[in-house]
C-alpha positions in Angstrom: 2.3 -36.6 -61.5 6.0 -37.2 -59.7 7.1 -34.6 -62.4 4.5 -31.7 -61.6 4.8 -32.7 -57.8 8.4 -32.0 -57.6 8.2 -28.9 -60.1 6.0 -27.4 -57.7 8.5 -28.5 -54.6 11.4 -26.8 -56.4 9.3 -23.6 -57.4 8.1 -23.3 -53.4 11.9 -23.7 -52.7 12.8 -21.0 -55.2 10.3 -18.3 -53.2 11.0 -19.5 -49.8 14.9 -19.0 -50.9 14.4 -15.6 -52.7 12.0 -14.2 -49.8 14.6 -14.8 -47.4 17.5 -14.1 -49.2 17.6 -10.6 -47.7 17.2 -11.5 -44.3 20.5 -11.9 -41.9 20.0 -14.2 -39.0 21.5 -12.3 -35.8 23.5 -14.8 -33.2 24.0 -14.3 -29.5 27.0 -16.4 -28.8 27.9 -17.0 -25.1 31.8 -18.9 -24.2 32.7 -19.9 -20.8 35.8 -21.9 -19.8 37.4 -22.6 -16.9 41.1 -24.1 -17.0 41.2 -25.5 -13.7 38.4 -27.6 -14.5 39.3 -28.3 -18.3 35.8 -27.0 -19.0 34.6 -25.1 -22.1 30.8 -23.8 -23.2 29.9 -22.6 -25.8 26.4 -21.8 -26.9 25.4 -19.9 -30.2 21.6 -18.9 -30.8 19.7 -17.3 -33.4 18.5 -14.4 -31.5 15.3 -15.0 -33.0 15.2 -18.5 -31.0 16.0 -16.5 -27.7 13.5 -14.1 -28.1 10.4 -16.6 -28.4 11.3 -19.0 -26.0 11.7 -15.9 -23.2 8.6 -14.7 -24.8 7.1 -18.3 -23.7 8.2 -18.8 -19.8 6.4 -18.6 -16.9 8.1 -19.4 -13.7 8.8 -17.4 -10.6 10.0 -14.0 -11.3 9.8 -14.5 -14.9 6.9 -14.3 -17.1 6.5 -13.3 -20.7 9.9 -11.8 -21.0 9.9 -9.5 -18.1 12.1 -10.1 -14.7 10.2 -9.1 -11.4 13.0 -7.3 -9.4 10.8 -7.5 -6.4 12.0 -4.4 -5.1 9.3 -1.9 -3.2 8.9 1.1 -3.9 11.2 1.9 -6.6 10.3 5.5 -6.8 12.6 6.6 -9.9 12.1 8.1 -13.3 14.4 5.4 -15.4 13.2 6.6 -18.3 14.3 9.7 -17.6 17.5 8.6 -16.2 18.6 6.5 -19.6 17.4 9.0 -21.5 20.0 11.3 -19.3 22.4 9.1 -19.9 22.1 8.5 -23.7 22.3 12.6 -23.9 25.7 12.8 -22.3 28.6 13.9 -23.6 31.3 12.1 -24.2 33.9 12.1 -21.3 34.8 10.3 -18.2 32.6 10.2 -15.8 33.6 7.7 -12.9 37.2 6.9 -12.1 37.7 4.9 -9.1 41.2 3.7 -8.0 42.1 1.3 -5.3 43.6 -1.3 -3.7 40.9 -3.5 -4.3 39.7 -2.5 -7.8 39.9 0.0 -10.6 36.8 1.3 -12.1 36.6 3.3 -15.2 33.5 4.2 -16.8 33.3 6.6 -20.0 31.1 7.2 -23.0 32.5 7.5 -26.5 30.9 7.9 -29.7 27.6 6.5 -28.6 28.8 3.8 -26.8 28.7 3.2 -22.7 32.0 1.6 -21.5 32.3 -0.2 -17.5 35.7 -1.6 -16.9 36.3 -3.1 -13.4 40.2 -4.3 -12.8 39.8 -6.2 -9.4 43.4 -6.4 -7.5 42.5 -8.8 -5.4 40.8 -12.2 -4.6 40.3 -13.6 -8.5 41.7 -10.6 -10.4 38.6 -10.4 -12.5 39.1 -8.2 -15.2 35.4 -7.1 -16.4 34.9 -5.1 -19.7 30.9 -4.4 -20.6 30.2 -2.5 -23.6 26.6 -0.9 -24.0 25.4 0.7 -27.4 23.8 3.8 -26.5 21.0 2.2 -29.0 20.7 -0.3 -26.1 19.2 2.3 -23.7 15.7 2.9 -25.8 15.1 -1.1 -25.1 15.8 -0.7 -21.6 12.4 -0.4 -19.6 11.3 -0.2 -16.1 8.2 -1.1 -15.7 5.2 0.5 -13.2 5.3 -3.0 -11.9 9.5 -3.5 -11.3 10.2 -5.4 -14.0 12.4 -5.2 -17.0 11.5 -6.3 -20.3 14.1 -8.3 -21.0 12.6 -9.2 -24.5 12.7 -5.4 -25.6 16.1 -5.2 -24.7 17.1 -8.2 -26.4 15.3 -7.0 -29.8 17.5 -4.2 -29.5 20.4 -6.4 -30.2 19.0 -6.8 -33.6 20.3 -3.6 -34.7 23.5 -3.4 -33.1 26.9 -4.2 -34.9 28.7 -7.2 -34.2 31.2 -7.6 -31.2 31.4 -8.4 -27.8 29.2 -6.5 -25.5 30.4 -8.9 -22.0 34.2 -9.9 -21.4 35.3 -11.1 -18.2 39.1 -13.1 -17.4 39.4 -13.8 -14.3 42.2 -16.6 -12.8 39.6 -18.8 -11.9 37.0 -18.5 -15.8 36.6 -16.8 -18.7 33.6 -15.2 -20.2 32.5 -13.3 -23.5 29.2 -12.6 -24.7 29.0 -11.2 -27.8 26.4 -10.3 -30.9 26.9 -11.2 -34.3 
């Protein structure tokens, strides 16, 4: 009996492990420090995990995966808009330069780039990178709400790399897919 039982425990093994030999698991990894405080997070989740527990909460402004903006009358065409967006060229298209901040942002090969270099105050440097591919997933709905979830699905096909970076004087923070 203790033979067949554990014949049959390593033959369910075998299946699980050749059914999901194929399958990647895809991380969203989220670091944070802050020197002045000697303070360091780090969190790393299967995106997988991310996507059902959004998919389960319910609290104010938050249900299901979708954020209320709670913003009246919202009378735009967003899906136009991205769509717009995703058709562009590539080229510069804003260029901002003061004594506050520079702003740069350009689309190359099917990627959205935002840089902010703030002169002033915490001399944040922010650097947000958005896959074109990102823009399908991002939906506005009749209701003002994004689907957050849909968006976050999307991160399933993108390639690995950092998508957030901000340094500042006073914290550090990258987001990033793998």
């Amino acid at each position: 009996m203790l033979r067949k039982t554990l014949t049959l425990a390593a033959l369910a093994l075998l299946v699980v492990t050749a059914a999901t030999a194929g399958e990647t698991t895809r991380w969203i990894n989220v670091n944070v420090t802050e020197p002045s405080s000697n303070t360091n997070v780090e969190v790393h989740l299967p995106l997988n995990l991310v996507l059902t527990v959004l998919r389960n909460v319910d609290v104010e402004n938050f249900h299901g995966g979708r954020v209320d903006l709670e913003v009246e009358d919202l009378d735009m065409n967003w899906k136009e808009i991205m769509q717009a967006v995703k058709d562009a060229p590539d080229g510069q298209f804003v260029t901002i330069t003061s004594d506050d901040a520079d702003v740069n942002v350009k689309k190359e090969a099917g990627t959205l780039y935002v840089n902010v270099n703030e002169k002033d105050g915490d001399n944040a440097v922010v650097e947000v990178t958005v896959p074109t591919t990102m823009i399908d997933a991002f939906t506005l709905g009749e209701d003002n709400s994004i689907d957050v979830v849909s968006l976050l699905e999307s991160f399933d096909s993108l390639p690995n790399g950092t998508l957030v970076k901000v340094t500042s004087d006073d914290a550090n923070v990258r987001v990033w897919i793998e």
